[in-house]
N, C-alpha and C positions, 0 to 999 in steps of 0.2 A: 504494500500500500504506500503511494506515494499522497505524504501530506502538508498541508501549509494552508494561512490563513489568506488572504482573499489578496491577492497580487503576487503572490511569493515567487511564482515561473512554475507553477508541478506541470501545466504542459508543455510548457516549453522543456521542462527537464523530463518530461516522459518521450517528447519526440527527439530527444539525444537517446535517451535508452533502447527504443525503438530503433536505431539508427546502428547501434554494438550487437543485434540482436544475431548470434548466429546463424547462418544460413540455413542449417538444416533443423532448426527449430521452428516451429508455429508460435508465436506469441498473441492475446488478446489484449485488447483494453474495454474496463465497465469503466463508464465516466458518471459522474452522478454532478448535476448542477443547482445552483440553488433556484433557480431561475426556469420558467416553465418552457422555454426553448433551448434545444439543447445547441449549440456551440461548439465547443471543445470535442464531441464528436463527428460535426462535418469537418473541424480539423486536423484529427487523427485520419478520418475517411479519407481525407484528401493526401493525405501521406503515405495512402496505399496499406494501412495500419486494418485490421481486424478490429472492430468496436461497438460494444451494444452501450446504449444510452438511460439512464433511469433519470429523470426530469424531474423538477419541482417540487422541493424538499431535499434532505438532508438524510443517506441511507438507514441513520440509527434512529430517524423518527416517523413522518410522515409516509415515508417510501421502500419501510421494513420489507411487505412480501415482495412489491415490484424487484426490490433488490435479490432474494432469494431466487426468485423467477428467472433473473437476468441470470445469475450464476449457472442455474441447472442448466439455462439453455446454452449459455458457451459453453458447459463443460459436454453436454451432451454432444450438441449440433458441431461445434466445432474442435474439440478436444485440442486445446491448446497444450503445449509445453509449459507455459509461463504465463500466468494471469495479471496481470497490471492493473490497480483499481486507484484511481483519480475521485476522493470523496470532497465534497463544498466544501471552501473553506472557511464557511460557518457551522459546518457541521462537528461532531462529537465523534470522536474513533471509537469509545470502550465499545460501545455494542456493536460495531463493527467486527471488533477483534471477537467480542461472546459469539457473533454469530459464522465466521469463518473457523469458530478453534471449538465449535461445539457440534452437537447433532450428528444429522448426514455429514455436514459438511468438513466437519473432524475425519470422515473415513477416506473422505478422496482429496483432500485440500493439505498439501505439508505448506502451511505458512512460514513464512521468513521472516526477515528484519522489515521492520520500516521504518520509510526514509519520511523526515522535517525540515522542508525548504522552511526557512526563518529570513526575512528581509533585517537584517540589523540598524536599521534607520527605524524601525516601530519599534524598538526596543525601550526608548524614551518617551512613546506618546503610552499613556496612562488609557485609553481606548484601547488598546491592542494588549498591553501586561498586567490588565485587570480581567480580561473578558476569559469567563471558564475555557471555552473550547481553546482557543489561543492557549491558555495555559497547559492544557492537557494535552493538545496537539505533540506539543514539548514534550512533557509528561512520561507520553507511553511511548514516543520512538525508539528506535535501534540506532539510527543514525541522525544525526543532526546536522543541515548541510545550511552554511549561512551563504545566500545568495544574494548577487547583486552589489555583490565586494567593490565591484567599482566605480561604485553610488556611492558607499560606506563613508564617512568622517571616520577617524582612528576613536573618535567617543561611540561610535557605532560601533566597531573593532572590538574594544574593550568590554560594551556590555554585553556582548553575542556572547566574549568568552567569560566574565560571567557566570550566564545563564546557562553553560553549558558546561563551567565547572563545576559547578550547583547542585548538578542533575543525579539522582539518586536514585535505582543503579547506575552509575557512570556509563555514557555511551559507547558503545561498541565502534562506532567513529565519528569525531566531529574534524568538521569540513569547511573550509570558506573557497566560494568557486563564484563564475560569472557564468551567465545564459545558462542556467541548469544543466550545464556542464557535471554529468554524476560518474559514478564508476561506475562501471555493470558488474562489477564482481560483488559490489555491497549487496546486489539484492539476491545472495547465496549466505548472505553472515546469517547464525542461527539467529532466532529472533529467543527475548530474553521474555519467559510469558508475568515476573515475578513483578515488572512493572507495574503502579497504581497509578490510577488517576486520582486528581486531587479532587473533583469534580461529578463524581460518576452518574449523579443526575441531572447534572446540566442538560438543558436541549431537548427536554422531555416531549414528548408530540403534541404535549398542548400549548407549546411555545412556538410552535409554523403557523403564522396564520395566514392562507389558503384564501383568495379572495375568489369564493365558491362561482360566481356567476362567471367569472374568465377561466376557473378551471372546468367550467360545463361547454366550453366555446367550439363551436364546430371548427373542422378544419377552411370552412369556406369564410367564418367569421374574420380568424387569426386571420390569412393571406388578407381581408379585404384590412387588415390596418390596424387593427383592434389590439388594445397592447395585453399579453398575458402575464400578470402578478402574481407576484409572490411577498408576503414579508414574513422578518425575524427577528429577533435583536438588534432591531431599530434599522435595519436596512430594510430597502425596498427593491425587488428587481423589476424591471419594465423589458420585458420579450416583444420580438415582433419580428413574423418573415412574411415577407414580400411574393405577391403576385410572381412567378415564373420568368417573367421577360421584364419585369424592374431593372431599371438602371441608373446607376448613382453618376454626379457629374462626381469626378476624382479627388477636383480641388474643394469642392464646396462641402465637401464629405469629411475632408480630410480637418479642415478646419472646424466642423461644427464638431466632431469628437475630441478635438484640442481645445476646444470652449466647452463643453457640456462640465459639470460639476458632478465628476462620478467618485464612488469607489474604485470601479473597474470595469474597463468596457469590453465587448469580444465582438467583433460582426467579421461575416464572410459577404461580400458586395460584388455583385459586378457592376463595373461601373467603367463608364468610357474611354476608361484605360487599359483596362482586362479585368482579371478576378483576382481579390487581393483580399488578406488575412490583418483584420484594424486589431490590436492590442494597447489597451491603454492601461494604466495604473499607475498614482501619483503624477498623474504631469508629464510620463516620459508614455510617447505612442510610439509601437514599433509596427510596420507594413510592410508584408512577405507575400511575393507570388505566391498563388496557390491554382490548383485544377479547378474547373468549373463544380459548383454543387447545386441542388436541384433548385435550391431559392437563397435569395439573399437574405440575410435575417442577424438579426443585432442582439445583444441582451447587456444592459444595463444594471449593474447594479450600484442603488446613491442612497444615501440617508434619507429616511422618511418625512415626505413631507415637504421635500426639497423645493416646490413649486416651478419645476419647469415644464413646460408644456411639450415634450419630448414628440411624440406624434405628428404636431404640429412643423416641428424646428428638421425633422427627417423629411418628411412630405417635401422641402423645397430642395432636397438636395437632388430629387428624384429627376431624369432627363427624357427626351423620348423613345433612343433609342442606345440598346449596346453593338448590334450586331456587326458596325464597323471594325469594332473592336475585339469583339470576342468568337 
């Protein structure tokens, strides 16, 4: 299980791992997002990656059996070598780990270490080194990998190590690396199961709140615009995919995600330049070719309440046509 709190890179550090994967293995990826569109799986798709998706909510609460579902079927349908699970990074691991290291899934599952991308810049905001999951993320890993080093102040430096000399069991490896730059030999380290969480009911399922009439939304709603939410501990996500032949103008796109007021943003667009992969978080947006996917679609996630009219401010980026382009 690759984990971290909500910007930390786990995709961008799943598709480096994804990238070491030996050749004559099968690897999968379960991506679980907070946000009712998934993302991070037309990302992996797009990488040529194996990847089933569990949407809206968090796997240890809202999204318990879809997540069990998702498993039986990779391991049935596609019997992987190596299963990669990407959980929200407002989610909670413990019952994660209860439900991978228990049951059925004790008899066909040998679990490993898991890896804690930590951006060491949140180490000093009081939002991030208060909040249960954040803590517990930490908590119960194998490895601790401080990401984004080349962002870091040396006062960032210094609390990573820290929180990470702190850590009780001591980790099995702590790491400072850029672009989620991981080892693939970490996720062979045993995993230690004697780890607690300091937390263990954090995140209980009646802390997703589900805004029932856009989780009842047909798929003809969603495409016509309609944003699908989610909230949690004070975040809000805003999903939305696009009509089939949508197309973004490049520049007006590119800008309106450098101004939007997010936590974190993920969209696949095409858009009059080609099809391109928008990642934002804190102020730095990175844009990566990618292969075309079946719709264009964004997902937001920003502090509740935030009052931007999000719908509105995408609507103008929209153009008539991509097909010179794409």
């Amino acid at each position: 299980m690759v984990m971290g709190f909500l910007g930390a890179g786990k995709t961008t550090a799943i598709l480096n791992l994804l990238k070491q994967k030996p050749a004559d293995e099968k690897w999968a990826v379960l991506v679980n997002e907070f946000g009712q569109v998934g993302i991070d799986g037309a990302i992996f798709a797009a990488s040529g990656a194996i990847v089933r998706e569990v949407a809206g909510g968090c796997l240890c609460c809202a999204v318990g059996p879809p997540f069990q579902v998702a498993v039986n079927r990779l391991l049935t349908e596609v019997k992987p070598d190596r299963l990669l699970i990407e959980p929200t990074g407002l989610g909670h691991p413990k019952r994660v780990f209860d439900m991978l290291t228990g049951g059925y899934f004790r008899t066909v599952l040998d679990v490993r270490a898991s890896i804690c991308l930590v951006d060491p810049r949140k180490l000093s905001d009081s939002r991030y080194t208060s909040h249960e999951n954040f803590i517990d993320q930490i908590a119960l890993s194998d490895v601790l990998a401080a990401n984004k080093m080349d962002l870091a102040d040396p006062a960032a430096t210094e609390s990573f190590k820290r929180w990470a000399n702190g850590s009780r069991p001591r980790k099995a490896v702590v790491a400072q690396t850029v672009q989620g730059q991981l080892d693939v030999a970490w996720l062979d380290i045993t995993r230690n199961p004697t780890r607690q969480a300091s937390f263990p009911d954090a995140h209980l399922a009646g802390s997703i709140q589900i805004d029932a009439d856009n989780r009842r939304m047909t798929r003809k709603s969603a495409l016509a615009n309609s944003p699908l939410q989610n909230a949690a501990d004070g975040y809000q996500s805003y999903g939305f995919v696009f009509p089939e032949h949508s197309c973004f103008d490049y520049a007006r796109t590119t800008r309106l995600l450098n101004q939007l007021e997010a936590e974190r943003i993920k969209a696949v667009f095409a858009t009059d330049k080609g099809w391109f992969i928008f990642n934002a978080a804190d102020g730095v947006m990175t844009i990566v070719p990618c292969n075309p996917s079946a719709n264009s679609r964004i997902e937001i996630v920003a502090a509740q309440n935030n009052g931007q009219d999000i719908p509105s401010l995408l609507s103008r980026c929209i153009v008539n046509s991509c097909s010179d382009a794409v």
